[in-house]
C-alpha positions in Angstrom: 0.0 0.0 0.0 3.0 2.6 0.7 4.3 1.6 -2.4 1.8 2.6 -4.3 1.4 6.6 -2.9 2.9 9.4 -4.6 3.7 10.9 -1.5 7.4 11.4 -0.5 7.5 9.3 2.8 9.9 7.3 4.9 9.4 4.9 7.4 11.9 5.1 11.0 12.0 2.3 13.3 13.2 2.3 17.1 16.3 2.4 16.1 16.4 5.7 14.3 17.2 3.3 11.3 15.2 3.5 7.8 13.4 1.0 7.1 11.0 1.7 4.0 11.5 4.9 1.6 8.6 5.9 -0.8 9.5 5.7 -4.5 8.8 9.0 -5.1 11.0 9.9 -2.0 14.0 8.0 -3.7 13.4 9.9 -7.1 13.5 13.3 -5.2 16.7 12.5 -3.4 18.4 11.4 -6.3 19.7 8.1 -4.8 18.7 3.8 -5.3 18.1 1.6 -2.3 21.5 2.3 -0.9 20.5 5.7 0.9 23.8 7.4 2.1 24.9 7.5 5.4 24.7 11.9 5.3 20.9 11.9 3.4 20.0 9.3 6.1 21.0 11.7 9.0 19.5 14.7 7.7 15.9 12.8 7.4 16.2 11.1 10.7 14.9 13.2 13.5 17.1 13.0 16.8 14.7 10.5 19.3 15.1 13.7 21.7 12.9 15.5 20.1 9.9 13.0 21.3 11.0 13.3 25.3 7.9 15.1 26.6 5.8 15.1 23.8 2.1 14.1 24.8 1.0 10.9 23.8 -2.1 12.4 22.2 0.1 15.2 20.3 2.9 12.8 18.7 3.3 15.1 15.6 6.6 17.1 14.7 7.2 19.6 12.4 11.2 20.1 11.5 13.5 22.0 8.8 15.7 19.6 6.9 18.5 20.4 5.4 19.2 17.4 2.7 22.7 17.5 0.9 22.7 17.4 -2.8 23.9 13.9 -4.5 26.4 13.4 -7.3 24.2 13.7 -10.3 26.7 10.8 -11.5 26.8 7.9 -9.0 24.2 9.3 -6.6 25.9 9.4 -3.8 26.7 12.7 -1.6 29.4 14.7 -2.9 31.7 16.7 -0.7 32.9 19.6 -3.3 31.0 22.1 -3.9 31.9 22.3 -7.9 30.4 18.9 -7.7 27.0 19.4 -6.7 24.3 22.0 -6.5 23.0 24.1 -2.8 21.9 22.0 -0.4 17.7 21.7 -0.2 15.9 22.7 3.0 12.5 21.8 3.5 9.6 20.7 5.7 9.0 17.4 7.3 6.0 16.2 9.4 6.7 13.0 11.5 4.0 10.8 13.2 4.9 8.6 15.9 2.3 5.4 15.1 1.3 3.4 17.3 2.8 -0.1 17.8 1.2 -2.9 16.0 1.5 -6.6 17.2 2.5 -9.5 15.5 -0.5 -12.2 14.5 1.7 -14.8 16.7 1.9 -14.8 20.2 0.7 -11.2 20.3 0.3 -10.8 24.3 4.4 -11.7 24.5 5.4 -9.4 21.3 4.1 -5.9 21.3 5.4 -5.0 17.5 8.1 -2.3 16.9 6.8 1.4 17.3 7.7 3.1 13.8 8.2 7.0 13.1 6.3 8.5 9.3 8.1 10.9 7.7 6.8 13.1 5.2 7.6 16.0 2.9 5.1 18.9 3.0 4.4 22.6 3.4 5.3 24.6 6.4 1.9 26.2 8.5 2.0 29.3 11.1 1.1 28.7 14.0 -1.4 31.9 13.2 -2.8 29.6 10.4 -4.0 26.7 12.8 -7.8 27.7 13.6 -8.1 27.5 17.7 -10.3 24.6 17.6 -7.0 22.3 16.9 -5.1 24.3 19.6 -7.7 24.4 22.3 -10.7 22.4 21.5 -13.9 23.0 21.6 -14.3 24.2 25.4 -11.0 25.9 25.0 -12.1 28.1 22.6 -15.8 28.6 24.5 -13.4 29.7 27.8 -11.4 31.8 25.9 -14.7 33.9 24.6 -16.3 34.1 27.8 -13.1 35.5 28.9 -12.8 38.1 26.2 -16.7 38.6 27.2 -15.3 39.5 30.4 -12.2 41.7 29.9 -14.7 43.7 26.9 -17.3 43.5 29.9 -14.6 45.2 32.6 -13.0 47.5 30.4 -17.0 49.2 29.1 -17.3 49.7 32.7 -14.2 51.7 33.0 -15.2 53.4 30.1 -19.0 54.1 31.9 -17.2 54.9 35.6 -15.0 57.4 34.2 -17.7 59.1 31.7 -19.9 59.3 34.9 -16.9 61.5 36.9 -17.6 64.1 34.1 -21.6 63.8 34.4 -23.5 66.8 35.6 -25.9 69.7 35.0 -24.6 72.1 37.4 -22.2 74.7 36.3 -19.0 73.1 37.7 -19.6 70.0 36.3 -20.2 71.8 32.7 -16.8 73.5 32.5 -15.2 70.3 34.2 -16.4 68.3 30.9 -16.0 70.7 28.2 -12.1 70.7 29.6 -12.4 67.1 29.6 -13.4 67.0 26.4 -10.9 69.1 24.6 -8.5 67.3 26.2 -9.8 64.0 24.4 -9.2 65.7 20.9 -5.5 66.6 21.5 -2.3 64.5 22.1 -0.2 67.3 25.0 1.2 67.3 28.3 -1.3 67.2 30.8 -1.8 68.2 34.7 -4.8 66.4 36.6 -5.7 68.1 39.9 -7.9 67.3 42.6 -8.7 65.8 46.2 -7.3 62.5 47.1 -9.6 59.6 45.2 -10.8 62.2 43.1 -10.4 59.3 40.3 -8.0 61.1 38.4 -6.2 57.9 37.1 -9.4 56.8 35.2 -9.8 59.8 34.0 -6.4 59.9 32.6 -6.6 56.6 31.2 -10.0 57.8 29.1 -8.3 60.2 28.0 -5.4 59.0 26.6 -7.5 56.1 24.8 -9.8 58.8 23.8 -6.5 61.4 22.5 -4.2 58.5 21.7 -5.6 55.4 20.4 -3.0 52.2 20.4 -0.3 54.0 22.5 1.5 52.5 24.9 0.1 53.8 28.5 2.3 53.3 31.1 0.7 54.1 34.8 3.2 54.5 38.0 2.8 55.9 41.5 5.7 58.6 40.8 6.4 59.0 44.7 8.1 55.5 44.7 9.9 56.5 41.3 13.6 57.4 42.2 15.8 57.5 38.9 16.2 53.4 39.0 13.3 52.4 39.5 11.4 54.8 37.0 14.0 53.0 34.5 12.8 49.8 35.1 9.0 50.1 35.4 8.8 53.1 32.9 10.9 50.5 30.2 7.8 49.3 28.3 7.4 52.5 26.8 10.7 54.1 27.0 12.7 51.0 25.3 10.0 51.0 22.4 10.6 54.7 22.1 14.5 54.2 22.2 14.5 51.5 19.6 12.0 52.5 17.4 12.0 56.2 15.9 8.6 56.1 14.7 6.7 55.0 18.4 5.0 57.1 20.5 4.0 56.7 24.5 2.6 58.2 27.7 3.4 57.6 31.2 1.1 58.5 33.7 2.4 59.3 37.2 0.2 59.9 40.2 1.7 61.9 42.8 4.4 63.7 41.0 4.9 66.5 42.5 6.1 64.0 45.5 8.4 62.6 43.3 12.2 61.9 44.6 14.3 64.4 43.1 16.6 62.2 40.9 13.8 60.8 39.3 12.4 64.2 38.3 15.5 64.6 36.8 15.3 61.2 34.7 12.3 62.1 33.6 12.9 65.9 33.0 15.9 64.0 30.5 13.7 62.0 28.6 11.2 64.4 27.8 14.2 66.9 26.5 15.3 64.1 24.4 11.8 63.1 22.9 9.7 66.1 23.2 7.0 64.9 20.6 6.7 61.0 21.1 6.9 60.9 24.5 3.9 62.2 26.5 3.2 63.5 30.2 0.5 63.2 32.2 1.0 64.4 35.5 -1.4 63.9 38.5 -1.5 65.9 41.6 -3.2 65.8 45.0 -4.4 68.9 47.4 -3.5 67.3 50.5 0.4 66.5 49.0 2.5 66.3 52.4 5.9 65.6 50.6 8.3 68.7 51.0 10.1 67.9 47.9 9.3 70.4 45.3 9.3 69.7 41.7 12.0 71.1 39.3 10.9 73.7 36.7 11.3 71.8 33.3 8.1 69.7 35.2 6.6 72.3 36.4 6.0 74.3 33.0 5.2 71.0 31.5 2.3 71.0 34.0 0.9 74.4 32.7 0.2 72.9 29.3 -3.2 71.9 29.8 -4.1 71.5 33.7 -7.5 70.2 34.8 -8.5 70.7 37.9 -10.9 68.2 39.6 -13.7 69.2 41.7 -14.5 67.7 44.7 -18.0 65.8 45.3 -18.9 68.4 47.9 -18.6 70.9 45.2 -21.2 69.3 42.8 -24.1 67.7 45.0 -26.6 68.9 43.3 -24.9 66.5 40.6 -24.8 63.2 43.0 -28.0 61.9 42.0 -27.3 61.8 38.4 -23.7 60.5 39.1 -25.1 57.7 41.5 -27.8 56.9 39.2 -25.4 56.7 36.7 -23.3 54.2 38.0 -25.7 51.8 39.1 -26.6 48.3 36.8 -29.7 47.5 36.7 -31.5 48.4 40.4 -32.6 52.0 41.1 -32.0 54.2 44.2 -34.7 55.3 46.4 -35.3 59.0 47.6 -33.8 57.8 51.0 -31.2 56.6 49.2 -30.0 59.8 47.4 -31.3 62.2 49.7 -28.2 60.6 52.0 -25.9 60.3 49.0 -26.5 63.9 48.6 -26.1 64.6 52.2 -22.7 62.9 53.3 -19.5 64.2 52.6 -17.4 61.8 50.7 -14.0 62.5 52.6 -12.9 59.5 50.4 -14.5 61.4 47.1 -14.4 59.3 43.8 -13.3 56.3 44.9 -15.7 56.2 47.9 -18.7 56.6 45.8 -18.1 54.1 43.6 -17.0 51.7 46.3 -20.3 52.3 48.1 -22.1 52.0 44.6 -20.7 48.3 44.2 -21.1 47.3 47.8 -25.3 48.4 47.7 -25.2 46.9 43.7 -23.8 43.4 45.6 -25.9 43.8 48.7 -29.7 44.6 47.5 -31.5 41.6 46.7 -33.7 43.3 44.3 -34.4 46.3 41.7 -34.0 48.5 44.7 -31.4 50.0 46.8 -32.8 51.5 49.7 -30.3 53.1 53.3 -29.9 49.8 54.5 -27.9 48.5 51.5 -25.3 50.9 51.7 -21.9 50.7 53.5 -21.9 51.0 57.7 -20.2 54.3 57.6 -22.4 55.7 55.0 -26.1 54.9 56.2 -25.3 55.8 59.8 -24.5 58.9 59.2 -26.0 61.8 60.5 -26.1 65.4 59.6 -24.7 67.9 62.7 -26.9 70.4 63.6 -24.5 74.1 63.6 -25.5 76.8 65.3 -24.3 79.8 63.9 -23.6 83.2 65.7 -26.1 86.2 65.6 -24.2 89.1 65.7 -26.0 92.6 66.8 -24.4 96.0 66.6 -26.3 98.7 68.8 -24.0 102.1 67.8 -20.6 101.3 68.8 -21.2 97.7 70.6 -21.4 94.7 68.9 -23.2 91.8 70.8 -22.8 88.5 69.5 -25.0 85.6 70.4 -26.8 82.0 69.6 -28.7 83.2 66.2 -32.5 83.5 66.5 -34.6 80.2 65.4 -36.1 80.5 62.4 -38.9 79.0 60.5 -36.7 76.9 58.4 -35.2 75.2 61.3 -38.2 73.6 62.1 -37.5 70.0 61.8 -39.0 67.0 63.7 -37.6 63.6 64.4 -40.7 61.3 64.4 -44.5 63.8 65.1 -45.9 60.4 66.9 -43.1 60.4 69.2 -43.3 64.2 70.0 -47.0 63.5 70.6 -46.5 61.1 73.0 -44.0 62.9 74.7 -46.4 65.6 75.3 -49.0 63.8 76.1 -47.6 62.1 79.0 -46.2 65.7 80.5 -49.9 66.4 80.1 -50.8 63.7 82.5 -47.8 64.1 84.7 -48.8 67.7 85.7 -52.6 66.4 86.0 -51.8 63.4 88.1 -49.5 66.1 90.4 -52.4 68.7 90.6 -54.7 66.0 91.5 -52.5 64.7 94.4 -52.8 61.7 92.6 -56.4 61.4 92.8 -57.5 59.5 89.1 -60.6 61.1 88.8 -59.9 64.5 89.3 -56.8 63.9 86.9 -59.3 63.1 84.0 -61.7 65.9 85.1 -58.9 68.3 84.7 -57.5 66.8 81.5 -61.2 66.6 79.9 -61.2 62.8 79.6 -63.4 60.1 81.0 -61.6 58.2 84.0 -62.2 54.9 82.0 -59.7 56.5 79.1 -57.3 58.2 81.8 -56.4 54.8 83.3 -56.0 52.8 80.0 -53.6 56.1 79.1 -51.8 55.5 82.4 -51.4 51.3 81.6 -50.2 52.2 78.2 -53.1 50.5 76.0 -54.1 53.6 75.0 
């Protein structure tokens, strides 16, 4: 049967011997039955190359290099006047699977051969995933892009949310923003601690730069070695290749060591216009380095300055709404959301946005979904001073109550409350005496007395 294929195949025993060479495979060597010793070597693949190979996967791919034979006696000639190049080309080899003899075939196994065969080469980008993974490997591997496309939309939705708003602040916040998105320059984000300046960098970038390298580093670790190191994905690109671009981000710069300043002051200076800037800083910075002045113009470019939550309330409930999935928030809900502080700004929110998302069983958040620290809050009541100037004296004292203070905490409560003083000063005028009580409170005895045992 292997006789009578035109393919050019050999057959390998245990050995690493040939055993059986196709016709066709003799005619394209150039050789009879008596295969020298060098064509034999250069079609025999070493039996190392099958250590570790799966049983289930015994297929290898090599590059042969065949030496020419002498057009004359077929053999291999060593002078180069003698023969033409040597040939390289591809070889698949099968491992087959041993087959026994028809006698005594529980004793003798059979001898496990090796196929050789000429053929074309194929890229590992040419083989569809279903013969690299399978089936299920390739279903894992889309739910798992699923997921990443999944994670990175809600970036994308988080950090368009940070620029929502109607009020005034929030309008000139975004139109920054967004003119920021249409140019490729050195920029300066500032704002509060977890004002979420880093997403907002990042969709920006994406937005200004699309398919540049993004490098993101906390710059107050940075000194001029380590900034080498981590900053090396985009500043070895930009070294090697003249036509590459990149951006590094770094939070905290203006607590940046000095040396690394420096670094980085260098590398700007040497790529002005591929290498890009982004620069975030923090009102509460406590570092008393101070950053040198090539940086500091850099940050004048463009800055953006973040406003803090406290700064936008009337904006929270849009923001919140925003950034919930699927439930929605009740007026308890917001009313509180508008109310609290957020000393932890950006990041806080959306923390406390997740936790109530996780926590509420339904389509609703309500208080009791959102985080311990949140929900018990309460708002202090200030009393402000009243100041009164009478010629030259000033008097300054508690301010007058005013209509607007009015507030209570539950009107059943209060009610209560005064009832029961009601019936105290009865009960004292009466010296006790239950009748008179309830003729001085207007009330039948019968009602006093179920007031008194609380069934009222």
């Amino acid at each position: 049967m292997l006789a009578s294929t035109s393919a050019c195949i050999w057959l390998i025993d245990a050995n690493g011997s040939l055993v059986y060479l196709s016709p066709e495979m003799l005619a394209w060597l150039g050789v009879d039955e008596n295969v020298p010793e060098t064509i034999a070597a250069a079609i025999t693949p070493d039996p190392i190359m099958w250590t570790g190979t799966k049983p289930d996967r015994g297929h290898l791919t090599r590059r042969l290099h065949i030496p020419a034979t002498d057009p004359i006696n077929g053999q291999s000639s060593g002078h180069p006047a003698h023969r033409p190049e040597t040939r390289v080309v591809t070889a698949h080899f099968v491992k087959l699977a041993p087959i026994a003899k028809d006698s005594d075939e529980s004793e003798s196994p059979g001898v496990p051969l090796v196929l050789g065969c000429l053929g074309e080469f194929v890229a590992d980008a040419d083989v569809p995933w279903t013969r690299w993974f399978g089936e299920q490997g390739v279903r894992e591997s889309a739910k798992l892009d699923e997921q990443i496309s999944k994670f990175r939309a809600q970036q994308k939705r988080q950090a368009t949310m940070l620029i929502a708003g109607t009020s005034s602040t929030s309008r000139q916040f975004r139109a920054r923003v967004e003119l920021a998105c249409r140019i490729r320059c050195h920029l300066s984000l500032n704002g509060p601690l977890g004002c979420g300046a880093a997403e907002l960098a990042s969709m920006i970038h994406h937005a200004s730069a699309p398919g540049e390298a993004l490098v993101c580093l906390d710059a107050s670790l940075m000194d001029s070695e380590l900034l080498e190191a981590y900053a090396s994905p985009v500043i070895a690109e930009i070294r090697e290749n003249s036509d590459v671009t990149g951006t590094l981000c770094l939070d905290r710069l203006d607590e940046m060591p000095t040396d690394g300043q420096t670094r980085l002051s260098e590398w700007l200076e040497t790529w002005p216009r591929r290498l890009r800037l982004i620069g975030i800083r923090h009102d509460e910075a406590t570092s008393s380095n101070s950053m040198i002045e090539p940086l500091t113009d850099l940050m004048t470019v463009f800055p953006i300055t973040i406003p803090s939550l406290s700064a936008r309330r009337d904006d929270l409930e849009l923001i919140a709404s925003g950034l919930v999935r699927s439930a929605r928030l009740s007026r308890e809900t917001l009313d509180l959301l508008r109310s609290y502080p957020w000393p932890g700004q950006w990041e806080e929110l959306t923390s406390a946005i997740r936790f109530a998302n996780d926590m509420a069983p339904g389509d609703r958040i309500g208080r009791e979904h959102l985080p311990l620290a949140i929900r018990s809050y309460r708002t202090s009541q200030h009393v402000s001073a009243h100041v009164v100037q009478d010629g030259n004296e000033l008097t300054i004292g508690p301010r007058p109550p005013s209509p607007r203070d009015f507030k209570l905490e539950s009107l059943d409560a209060t009610l209560r409350e005064y009832e029961d003083s009601l019936i105290a000063q009865a009960m004292e005028a009466a010296d006790g005496n239950k009748a008179e009580a309830a003729r001085r409170l207007g009330i039948s005895r019968a009602r006093l007395l179920r007031k008194l045992s609380g069934d009222s």
